[in-house]
C-alpha positions in Angstrom: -33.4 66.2 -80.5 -31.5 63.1 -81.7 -28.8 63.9 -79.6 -28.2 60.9 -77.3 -25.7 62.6 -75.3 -28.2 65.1 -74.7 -31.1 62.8 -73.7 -28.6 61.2 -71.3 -27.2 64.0 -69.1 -30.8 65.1 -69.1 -32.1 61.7 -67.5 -29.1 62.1 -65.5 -30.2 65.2 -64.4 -33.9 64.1 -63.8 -32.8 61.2 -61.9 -31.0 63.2 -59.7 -33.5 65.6 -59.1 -35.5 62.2 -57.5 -33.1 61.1 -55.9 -32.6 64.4 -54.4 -36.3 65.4 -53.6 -36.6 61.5 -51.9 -33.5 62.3 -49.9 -35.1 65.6 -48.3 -38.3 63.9 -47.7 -36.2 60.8 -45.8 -34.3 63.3 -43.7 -36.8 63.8 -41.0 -38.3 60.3 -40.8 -34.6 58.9 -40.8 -34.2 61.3 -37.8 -37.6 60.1 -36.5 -35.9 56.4 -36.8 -33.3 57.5 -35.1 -34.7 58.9 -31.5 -37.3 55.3 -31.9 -34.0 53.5 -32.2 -32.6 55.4 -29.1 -35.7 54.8 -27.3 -35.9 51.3 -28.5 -32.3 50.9 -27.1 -33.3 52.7 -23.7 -36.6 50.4 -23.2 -34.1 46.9 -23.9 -31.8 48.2 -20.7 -34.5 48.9 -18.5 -35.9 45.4 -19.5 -32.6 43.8 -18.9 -32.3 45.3 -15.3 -35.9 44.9 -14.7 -37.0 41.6 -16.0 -34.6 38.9 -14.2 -35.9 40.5 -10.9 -39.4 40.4 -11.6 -39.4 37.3 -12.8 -37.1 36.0 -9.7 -40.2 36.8 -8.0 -42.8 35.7 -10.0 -41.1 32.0 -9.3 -41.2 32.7 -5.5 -44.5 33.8 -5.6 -45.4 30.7 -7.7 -43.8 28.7 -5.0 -45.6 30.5 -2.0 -48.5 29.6 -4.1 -48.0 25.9 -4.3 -47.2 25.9 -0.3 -50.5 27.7 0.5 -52.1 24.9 -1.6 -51.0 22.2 0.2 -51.6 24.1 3.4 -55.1 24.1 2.0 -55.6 20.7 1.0 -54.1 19.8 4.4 -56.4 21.6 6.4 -59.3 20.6 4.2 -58.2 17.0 5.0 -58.2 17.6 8.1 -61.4 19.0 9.1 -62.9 16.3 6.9 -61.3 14.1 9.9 -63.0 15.9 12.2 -66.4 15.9 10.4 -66.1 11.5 9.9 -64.9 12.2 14.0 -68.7 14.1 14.9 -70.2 11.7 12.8 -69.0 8.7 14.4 -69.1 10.6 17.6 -73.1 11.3 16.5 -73.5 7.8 15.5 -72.6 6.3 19.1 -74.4 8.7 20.6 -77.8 7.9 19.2 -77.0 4.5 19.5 -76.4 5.2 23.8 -79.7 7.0 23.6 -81.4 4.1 21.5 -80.0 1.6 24.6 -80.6 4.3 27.3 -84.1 4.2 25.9 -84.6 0.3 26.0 -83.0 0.4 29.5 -85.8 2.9 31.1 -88.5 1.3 29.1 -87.3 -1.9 31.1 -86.6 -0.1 34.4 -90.4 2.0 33.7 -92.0 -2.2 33.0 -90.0 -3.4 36.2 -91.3 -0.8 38.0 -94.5 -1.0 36.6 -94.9 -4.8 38.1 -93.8 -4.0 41.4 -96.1 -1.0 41.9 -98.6 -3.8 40.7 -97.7 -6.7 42.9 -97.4 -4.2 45.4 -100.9 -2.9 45.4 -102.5 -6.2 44.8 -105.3 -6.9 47.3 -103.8 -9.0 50.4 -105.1 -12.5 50.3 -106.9 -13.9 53.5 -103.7 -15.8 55.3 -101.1 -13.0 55.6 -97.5 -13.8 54.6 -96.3 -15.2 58.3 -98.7 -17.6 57.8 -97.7 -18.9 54.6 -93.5 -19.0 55.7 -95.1 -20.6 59.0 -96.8 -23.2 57.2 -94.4 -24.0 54.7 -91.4 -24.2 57.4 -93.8 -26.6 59.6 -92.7 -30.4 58.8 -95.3 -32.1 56.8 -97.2 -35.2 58.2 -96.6 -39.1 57.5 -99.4 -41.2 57.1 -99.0 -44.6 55.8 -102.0 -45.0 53.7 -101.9 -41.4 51.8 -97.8 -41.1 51.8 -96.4 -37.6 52.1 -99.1 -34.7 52.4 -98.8 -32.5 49.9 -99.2 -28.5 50.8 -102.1 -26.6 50.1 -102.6 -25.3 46.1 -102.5 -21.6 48.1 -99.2 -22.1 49.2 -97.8 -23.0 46.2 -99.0 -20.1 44.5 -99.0 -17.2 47.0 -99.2 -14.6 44.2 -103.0 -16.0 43.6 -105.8 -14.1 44.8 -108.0 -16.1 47.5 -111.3 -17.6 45.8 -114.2 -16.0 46.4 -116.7 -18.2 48.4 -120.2 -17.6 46.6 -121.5 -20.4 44.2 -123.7 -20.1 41.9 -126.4 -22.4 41.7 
């Protein structure tokens, strides 16, 4: 055993041995890394035909996109026109009734009068009489100057005076 020649060929031998048992054990994964290479290489072509398209249209979609939005935000702009347009329309509206309302309650009060002055109780001269007498010319006397017409004429609207006194 102190051969070194000996102890050589026989790590020789032993290495080869390894090397020859790791070689059958590779075989079938290198084969295995083969068919993944192949189908590897296979996947990469169908992404090169496949991916400029899709992505082509994943731009144009992003663009439809960004035109609906601004469709959107147009039409949301303008129906918040049209809502500031009913609201002003509403505003003026209430503020026609609010006049509406202050020209009946004037139109109810005028009418209200008349009905009033027109039920009134008659006084004793009827109204000839009173045009009558204040068309006639007025008499001229020196000492008193120009007569002066009666306090019931002036005031026609007054009801007569009743005569009773009380004593």
């Amino acid at each position: 055993m102190t051969e070194p020649i000996f102890w050589l060929a026989l790590s020789f031998l032993l290495v080869a041995v390894c090397l020859t048992a790791v070689l059958l054990a590779a075989l079938p994964v290198f084969a295995e890394l083969g068919r993944a290479a192949r189908s590897a290489e296979k996947m990469f072509d169908t992404l090169g035909r496949e991916l400029p398209p899709t992505l082509e249209a994943i731009r144009l979609t992003g663009l439809e996109i960004s035109d609906l939005t601004d469709d959107i935000s147009e039409g949301v702009q303008s129906a918040g026109r049209v809502v500031k347009q009913v609201d002003q329309s509403l505003d003026s509206a209430k503020q026609q009734v609010r006049q509406a309302s202050v020209t009946t309650r004037s139109v109810m009060a005028g009418v209200k009068a008349a009905w009033q002055t027109w039920n009134r109780p008659t006084p004793h001269r009827s109204l000839n009489q009173r045009r009558q007498e204040s068309l006639a010319p007025t008499s001229l006397s020196p000492d008193a100057g120009i007569t002066e017409p009666s306090a019931q004429t002036l005031n026609p609207v007054q009801p007569a005076q009743s005569t009773d006194t009380v004593e």
